[in-house]
C-alpha positions in Angstrom: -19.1 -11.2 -5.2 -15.4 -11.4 -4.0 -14.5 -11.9 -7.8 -15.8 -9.3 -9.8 -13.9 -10.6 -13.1 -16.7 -13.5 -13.7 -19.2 -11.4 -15.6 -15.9 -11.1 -17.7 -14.8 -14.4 -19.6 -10.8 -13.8 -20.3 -9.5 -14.8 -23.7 -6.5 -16.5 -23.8 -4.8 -16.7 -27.4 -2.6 -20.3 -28.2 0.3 -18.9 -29.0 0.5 -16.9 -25.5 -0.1 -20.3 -23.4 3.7 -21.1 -23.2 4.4 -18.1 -22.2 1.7 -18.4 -19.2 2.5 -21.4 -18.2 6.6 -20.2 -17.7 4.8 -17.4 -15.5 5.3 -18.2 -11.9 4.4 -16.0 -8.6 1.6 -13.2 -8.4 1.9 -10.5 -11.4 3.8 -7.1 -10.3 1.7 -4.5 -9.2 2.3 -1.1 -11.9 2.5 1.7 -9.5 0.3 4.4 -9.6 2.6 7.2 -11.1 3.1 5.3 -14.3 -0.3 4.7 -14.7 -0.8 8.3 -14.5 2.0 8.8 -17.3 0.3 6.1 -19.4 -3.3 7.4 -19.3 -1.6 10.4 -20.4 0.3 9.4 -23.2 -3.0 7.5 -24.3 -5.0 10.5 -24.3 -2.2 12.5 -26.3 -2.0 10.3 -28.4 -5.4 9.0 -29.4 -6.7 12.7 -29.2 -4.1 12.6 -32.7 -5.9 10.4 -34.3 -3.6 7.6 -34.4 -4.9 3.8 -34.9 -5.1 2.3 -31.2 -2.4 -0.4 -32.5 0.1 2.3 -33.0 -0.6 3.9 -30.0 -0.4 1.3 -28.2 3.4 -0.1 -29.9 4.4 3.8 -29.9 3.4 4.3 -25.9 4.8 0.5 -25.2 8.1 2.2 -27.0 8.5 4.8 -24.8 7.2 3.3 -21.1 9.8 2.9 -18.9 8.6 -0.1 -16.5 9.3 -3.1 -17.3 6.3 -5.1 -16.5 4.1 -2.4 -17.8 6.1 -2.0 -21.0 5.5 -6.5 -21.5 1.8 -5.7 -21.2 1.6 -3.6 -23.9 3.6 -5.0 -26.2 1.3 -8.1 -25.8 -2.1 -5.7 -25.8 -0.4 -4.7 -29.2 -0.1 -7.7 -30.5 -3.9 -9.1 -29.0 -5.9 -5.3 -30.4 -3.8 -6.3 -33.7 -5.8 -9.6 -34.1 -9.1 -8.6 -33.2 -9.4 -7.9 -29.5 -11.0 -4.6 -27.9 -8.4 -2.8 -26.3 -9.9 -3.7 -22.7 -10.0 -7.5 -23.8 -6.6 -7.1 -24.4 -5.7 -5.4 -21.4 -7.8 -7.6 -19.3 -5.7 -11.0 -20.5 -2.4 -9.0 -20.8 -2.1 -7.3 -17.5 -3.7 -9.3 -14.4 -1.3 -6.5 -12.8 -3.5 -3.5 -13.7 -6.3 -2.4 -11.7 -10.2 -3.2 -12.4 -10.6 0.2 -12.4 -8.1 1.0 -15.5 -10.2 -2.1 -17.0 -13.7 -1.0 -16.3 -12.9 2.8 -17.3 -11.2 2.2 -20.6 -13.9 -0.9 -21.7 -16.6 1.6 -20.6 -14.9 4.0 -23.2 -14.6 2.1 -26.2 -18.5 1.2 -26.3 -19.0 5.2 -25.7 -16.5 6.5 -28.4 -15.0 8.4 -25.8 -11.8 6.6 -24.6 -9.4 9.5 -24.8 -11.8 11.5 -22.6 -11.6 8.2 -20.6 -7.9 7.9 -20.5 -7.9 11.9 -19.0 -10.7 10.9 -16.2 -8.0 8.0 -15.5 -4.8 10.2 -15.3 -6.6 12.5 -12.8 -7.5 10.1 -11.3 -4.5 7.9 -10.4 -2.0 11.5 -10.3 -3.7 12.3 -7.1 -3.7 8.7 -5.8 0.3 9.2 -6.8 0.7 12.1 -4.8 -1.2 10.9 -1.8 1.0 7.6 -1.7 3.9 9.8 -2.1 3.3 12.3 0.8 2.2 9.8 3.2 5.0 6.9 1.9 7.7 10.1 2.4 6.7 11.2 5.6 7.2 8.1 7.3 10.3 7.3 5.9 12.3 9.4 8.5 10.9 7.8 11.5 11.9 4.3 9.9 15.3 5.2 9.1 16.0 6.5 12.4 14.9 3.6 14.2 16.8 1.4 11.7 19.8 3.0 12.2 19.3 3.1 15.7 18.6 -0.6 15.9 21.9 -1.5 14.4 24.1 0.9 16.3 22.7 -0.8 19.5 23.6 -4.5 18.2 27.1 -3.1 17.5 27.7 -1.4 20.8 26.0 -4.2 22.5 28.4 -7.0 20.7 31.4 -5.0 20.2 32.1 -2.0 22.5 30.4 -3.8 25.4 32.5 -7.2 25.7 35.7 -4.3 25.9 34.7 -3.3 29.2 33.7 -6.1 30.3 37.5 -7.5 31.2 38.1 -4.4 32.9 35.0 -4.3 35.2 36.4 -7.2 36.4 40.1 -6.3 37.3 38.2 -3.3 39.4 37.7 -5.9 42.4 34.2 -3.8 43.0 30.8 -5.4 42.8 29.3 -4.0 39.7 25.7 -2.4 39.7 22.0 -4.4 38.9 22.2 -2.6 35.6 26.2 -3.4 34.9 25.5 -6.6 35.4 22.2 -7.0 33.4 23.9 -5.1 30.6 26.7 -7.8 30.4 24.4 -10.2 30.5 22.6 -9.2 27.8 25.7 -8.1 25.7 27.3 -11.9 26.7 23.6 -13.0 25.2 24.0 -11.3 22.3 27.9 -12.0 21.5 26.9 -16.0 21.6 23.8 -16.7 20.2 24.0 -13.7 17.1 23.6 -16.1 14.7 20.7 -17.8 16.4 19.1 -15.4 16.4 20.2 -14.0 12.9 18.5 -17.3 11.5 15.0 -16.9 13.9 14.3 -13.4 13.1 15.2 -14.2 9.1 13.0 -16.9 9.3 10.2 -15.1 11.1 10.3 -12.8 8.6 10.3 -15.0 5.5 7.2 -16.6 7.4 5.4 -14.0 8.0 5.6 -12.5 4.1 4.4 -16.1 3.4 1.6 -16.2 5.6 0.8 -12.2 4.7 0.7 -13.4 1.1 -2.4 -15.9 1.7 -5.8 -15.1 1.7 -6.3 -15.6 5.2 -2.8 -13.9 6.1 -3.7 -10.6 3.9 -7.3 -10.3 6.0 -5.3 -10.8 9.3 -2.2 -8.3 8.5 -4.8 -5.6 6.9 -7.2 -6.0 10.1 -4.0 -5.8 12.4 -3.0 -2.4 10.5 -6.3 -0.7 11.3 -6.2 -1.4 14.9 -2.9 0.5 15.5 -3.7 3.7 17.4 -2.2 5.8 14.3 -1.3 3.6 11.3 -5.1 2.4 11.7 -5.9 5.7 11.1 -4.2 6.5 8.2 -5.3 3.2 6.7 -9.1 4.1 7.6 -8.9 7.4 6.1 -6.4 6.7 3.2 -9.5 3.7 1.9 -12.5 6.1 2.7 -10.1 8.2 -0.1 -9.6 5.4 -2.2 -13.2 4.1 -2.3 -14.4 7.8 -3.1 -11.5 8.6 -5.8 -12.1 5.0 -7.9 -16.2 5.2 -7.6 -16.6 9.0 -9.2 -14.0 7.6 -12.0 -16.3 4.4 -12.6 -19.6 6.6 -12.5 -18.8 9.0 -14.6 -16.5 6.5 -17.3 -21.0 5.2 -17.2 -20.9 2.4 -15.2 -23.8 1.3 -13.2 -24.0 2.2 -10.0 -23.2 -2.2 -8.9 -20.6 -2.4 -11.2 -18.5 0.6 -10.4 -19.1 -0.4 -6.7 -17.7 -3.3 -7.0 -14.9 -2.5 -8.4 -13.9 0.1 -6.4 -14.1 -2.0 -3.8 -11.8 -4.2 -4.6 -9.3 -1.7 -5.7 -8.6 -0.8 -2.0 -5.3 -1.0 -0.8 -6.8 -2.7 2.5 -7.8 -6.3 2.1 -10.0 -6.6 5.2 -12.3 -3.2 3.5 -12.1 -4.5 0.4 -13.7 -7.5 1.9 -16.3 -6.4 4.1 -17.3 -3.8 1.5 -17.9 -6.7 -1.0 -19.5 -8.5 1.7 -22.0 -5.7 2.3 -22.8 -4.5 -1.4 -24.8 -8.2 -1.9 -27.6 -5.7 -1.1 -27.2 -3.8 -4.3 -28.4 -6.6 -6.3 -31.6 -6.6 -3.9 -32.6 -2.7 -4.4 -31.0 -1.4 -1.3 -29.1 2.1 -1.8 -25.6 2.2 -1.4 -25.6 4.1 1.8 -27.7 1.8 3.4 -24.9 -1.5 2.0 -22.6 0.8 3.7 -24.1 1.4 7.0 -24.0 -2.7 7.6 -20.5 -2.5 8.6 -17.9 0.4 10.0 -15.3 0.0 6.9 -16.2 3.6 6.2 -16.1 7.1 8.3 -19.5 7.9 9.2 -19.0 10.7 7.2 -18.9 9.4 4.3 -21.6 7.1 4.1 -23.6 10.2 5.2 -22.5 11.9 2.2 -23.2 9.6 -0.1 -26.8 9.2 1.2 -27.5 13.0 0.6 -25.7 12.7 -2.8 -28.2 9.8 -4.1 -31.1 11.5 -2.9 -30.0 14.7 -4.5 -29.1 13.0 -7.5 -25.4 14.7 -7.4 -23.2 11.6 -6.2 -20.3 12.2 -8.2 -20.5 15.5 -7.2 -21.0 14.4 -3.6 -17.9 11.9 -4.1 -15.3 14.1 -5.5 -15.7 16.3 -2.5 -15.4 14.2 -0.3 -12.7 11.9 -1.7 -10.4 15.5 -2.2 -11.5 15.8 2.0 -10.4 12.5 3.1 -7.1 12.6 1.0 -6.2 15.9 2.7 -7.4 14.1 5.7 -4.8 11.1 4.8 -1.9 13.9 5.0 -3.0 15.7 8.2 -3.2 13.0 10.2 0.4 11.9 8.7 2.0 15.0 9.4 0.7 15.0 12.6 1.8 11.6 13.5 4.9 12.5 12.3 5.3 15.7 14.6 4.4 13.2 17.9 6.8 10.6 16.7 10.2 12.4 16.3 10.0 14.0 20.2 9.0 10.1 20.9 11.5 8.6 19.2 13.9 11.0 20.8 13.4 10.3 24.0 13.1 6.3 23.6 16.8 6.3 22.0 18.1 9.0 24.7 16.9 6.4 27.7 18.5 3.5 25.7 21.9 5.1 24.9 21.5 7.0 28.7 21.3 3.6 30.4 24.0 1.7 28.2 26.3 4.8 29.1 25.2 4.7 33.1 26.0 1.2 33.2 29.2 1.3 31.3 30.6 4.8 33.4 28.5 3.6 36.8 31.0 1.3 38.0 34.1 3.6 37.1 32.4 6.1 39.5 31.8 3.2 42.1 35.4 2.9 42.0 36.7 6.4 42.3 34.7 7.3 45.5 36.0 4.1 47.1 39.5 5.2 47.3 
């Protein structure tokens, strides 16, 4: 169930084996935004009239990302000698989402794949917008704390050691935190490149380990157990799961199929494996509500939801609404983390620069009511 590309066989042309084998590292991930533009250009375009090879070349032309823009010069070349354009696609661009795949394969066999190319460019403009919002509005609680982060080091190696001589010309015993902020400065002044190296290497290894199977579960779990960042995560794949599964259902996939792949869309490795995990029941006869309910990878909410939309007979009805409601969720909770964190932030910086500054001006003061 974890690899919902084996019902698909991929076909690999000769001449392109070269080319895979020079291939090294995982394929680049097209953002959502140019998918958008690409659906968009597809459904233009198509709605013209013009063969699918040209449209292809003439929107491969025209595409401004590189990786995206390789893909389709190669899906040009494959449609050219006899592949559907989602065979080509699917052994072009391992980088392109099983949704894009499923959707556009789903329109070719209907006769419909510009009307399948607009479904897609709804559908991953508001995924677009929704990255952007949430990536933008925690961009300036990063940046401060950045910039914070280094103008500590350089007071703390720099300005620091400058006092230091002089504190000790003053003949006065210096103050706990005097003394524990030399310390640390001293600390920091000798082993900078030690620790330079540990934290550069800590980092490399953790992007290693966050790159393999096991690493991806543990990092995604770890991001939905933070008291806000969970929640984003939790509501941002409720979204997600929503969004990709009323673009598969109404592209006519079956109801296994688009579940499936909508669950492996999600951003968030540990959902997208639990939800696997728990759709096994689909093949059974069990309803999708009830796969859902196995596990909490989903809002209550939203299980609930789609239970009253399958006994209606209205799901994608049901899961439009409710994927528009948990992407405005996505933002609110955002914006409101974002509100708590700047007063936060605030006053963490103010006690750190507050007790660097006590502890430098501290003993000057010492000295001055001594005489």
């Amino acid at each position: 169930m974890g690899n919902i590309k084996e019902n698909h066989p991929v076909v690999v042309k000769l001449s392109r084996v070269p080319e895979a084998l020079a291939f090294k590292g995982p394929a680049p991930k097209i953002p959502e935004k140019a998918l958008a533009v690409l659906c968009s250009q597809f459904a233009i375009i198509l709605s013209s009239g013009l063969p699918i090879v040209r449209t292809v070349e003439l929107i491969a032309s025209q595409t401004e990302d590189k990786a995206l823009q390789k893909i389709l010069r190669q899906t040009a070349a494959d449609v050219a000698g006899g592949f559907t354009l989602a065979q080509a696609l699917r052994s072009s661009g391992p980088a392109l989402p099983a949704t894009f795949i499923e959707t556009v394969a789903s329109g070719e066999a209907s006769a419909t794949l510009d009307t399948a190319f607009r479904r897609l460019e709804r559908h991953y403009d508001k995924a677009s917008k929704t990255k952007s919002k949430v990536r933008s509005a925690m961009i300036y609680p990063a940046f401060t704390l950045a910039v914070a982060a280094v103008v500590i080091v350089i007071i703390m190696v720099m300005a620091v050691p400058a006092f230091t001589g002089n504190f000790a010309s003053m003949g006065v015993e210096l103050p706990g935190i005097t003394r524990a902020l030399i310390a640390i400065s001293s600390f920091f002044g000798r082993f900078w490149p030690l620790l330079a190296i540990v934290g550069l290497g800590a980092f490399l290894g953790y992007r290693y380990f966050k790159g393999t199977p096991r690493g991806r579960l543990l990092h995604s779990r770890l991001g939905l157990s933070l008291p806000v960042l969970g929640k984003i995560a939790y509501m941002n794949g409720a979204a997600q799961f929503a969004n990709s599964l009323t673009t598969l259902l109404a592209s006519g996939l079956s109801m296994m199929r688009s579940a499936q792949v909508a669950a492996t869309v999600l951003d968030n490795a540990w959902l997208s494996d639990t939800v696997q995990q728990q759709l096994a029941g689909l093949s059974s006869g069990s309803t999708l509500s009830h796969c859902l309910s196995l596990s909490e990878a989903f809002p209550e909410l939203l299980r609930e939801m789609i239970q009253v939309g399958e006994e209606t007979g209205t799901l994608e009805e049901v899961l439009n609404v409710v994927g528009e409601y948990y992407e405005n969720e996505t933002q609110v909770v955002t914006q409101r983390a974002l509100t708590l964190m700047e007063p936060v932030i605030t006053l963490f910086l103010g006690l750190i620069v507050g007790s660097i500054l006590l502890a430098v001006y501290l003993p000057i003061l010492t000295m001055y009511q001594g005489m």
